[in-house]
C-alpha positions in Angstrom: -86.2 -19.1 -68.0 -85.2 -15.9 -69.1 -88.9 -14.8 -70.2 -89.8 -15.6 -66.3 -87.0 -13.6 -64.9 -87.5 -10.9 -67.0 -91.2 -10.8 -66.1 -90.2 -10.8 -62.6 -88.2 -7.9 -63.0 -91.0 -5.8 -64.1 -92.8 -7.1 -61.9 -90.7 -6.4 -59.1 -91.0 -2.4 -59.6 -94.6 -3.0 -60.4 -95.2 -2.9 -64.0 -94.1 0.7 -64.0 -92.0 2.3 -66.3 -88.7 0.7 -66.8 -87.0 -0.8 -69.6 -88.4 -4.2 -70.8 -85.5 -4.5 -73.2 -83.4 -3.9 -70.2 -85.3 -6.4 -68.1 -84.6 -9.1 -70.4 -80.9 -8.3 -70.4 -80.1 -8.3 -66.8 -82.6 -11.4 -67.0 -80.8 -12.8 -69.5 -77.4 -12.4 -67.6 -78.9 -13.9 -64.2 -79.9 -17.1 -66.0 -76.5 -17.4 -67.9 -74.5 -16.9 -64.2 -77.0 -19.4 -62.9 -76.4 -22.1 -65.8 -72.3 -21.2 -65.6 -71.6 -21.0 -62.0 -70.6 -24.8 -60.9 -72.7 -26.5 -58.3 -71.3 -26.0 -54.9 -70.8 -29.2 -53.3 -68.7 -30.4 -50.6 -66.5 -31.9 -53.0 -65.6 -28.9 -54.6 -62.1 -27.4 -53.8 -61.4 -24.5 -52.3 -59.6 -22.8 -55.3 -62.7 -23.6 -57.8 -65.0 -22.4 -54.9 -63.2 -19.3 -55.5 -63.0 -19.0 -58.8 -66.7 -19.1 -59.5 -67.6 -16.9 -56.6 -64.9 -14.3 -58.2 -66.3 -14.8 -61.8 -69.8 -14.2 -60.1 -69.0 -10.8 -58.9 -67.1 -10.1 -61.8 -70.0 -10.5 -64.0 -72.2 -8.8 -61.3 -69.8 -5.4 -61.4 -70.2 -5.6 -65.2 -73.7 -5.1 -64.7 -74.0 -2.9 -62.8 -71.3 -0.6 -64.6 -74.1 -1.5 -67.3 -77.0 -0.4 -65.0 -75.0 2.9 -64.2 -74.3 4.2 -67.5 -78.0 4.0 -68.5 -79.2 5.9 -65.3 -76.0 8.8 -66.4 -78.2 8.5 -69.8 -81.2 9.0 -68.1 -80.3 11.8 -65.8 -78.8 14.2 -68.6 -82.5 14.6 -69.4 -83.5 15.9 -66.1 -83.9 19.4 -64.9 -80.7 20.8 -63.9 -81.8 20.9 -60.0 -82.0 17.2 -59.8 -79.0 16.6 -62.1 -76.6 17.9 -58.9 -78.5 15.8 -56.7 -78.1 13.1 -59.5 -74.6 13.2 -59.5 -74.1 13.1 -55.6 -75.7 9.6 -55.8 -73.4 8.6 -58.9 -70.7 9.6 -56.8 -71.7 7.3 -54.3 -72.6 4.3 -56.3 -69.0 4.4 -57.7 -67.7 4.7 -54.2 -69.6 1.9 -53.3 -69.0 -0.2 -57.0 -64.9 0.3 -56.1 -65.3 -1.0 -52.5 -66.6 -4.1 -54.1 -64.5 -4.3 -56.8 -61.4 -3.8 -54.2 -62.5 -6.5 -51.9 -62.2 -9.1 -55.4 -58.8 -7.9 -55.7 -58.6 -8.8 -52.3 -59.7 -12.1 -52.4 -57.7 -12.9 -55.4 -54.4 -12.4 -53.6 -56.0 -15.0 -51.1 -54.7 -18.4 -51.5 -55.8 -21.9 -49.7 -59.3 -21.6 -47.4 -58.5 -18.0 -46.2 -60.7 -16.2 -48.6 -63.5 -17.8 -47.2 -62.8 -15.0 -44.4 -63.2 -12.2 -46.6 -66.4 -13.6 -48.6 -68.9 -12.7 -45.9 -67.6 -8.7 -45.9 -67.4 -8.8 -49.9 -71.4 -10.2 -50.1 -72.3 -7.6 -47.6 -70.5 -4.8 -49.9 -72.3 -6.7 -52.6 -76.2 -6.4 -50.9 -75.4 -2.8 -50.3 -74.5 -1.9 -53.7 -77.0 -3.6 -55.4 -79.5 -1.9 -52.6 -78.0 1.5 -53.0 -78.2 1.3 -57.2 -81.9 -0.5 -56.5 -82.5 2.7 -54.7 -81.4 5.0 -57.4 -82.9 3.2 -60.2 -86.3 3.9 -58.4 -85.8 7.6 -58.2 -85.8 7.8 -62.3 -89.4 6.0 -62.2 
């Protein structure tokens, strides 16, 4: 399973360049997540519904602090014209990484069904992250 997500991953920014040591990482973290996360089913409770969504995106902000440090690595190589511009977008991603890690803070304080009403905003924050980092990634290819 992780072999096929990993290929997938380099497959996704077409074979070029990239980290296949990275691939297999983030591969290998997507398939444990998968295997841990509980099966949702209409018996589950609201607090265990929770729970695993909240370990989800804590796992998620891990690796992406992960994802982030390597592209810092990468961009202390780079001329020192793109290295501003570099850091402008770093700014940004952590802007963006501390929305999302303030709406899980917010949903923890959530008790009972009510932080169902806050998951829809924190996936949203979620997509654009992992867009905006997606989108960042590419630019060291």
């Amino acid at each position: 399973m992780i072999a096929k997500a990993a290929y997938f991953r380099a497959e996704k920014r077409g074979f070029v360049s990239g980290d296949t040591a990275q691939d297999w990482l983030e591969a290998e973290a997507e398939i444990d997540r998968v295997l841990q996360t509980p099966k949702r089913t209409a018996k589950a409770s609201p607090t265990a519904l929770k729970q695993a969504f909240q370990q989800e995106l804590e796992t998620q902000i891990h690796e992406w602090d992960l994802r982030i440090a390597d592209l810092k690595v990468k961009a202390q190589g780079a001329r020192a014209d793109l290295r501003a511009d570099y850091e402008k977008q770093f700014e940004i991603l952590t802007k963006k990484r501390d929305a999302v890690q303030a709406k899980m803070q917010e949903l923890g304080a959530r008790v009972g069904d009510v932080w169902e009403d806050l998951k829809g905003g924190t996936e949203k924050a979620w997509d654009e992250m992992q867009r905006t980092l997606d989108q960042i990634a590419g630019r060291f290819k």
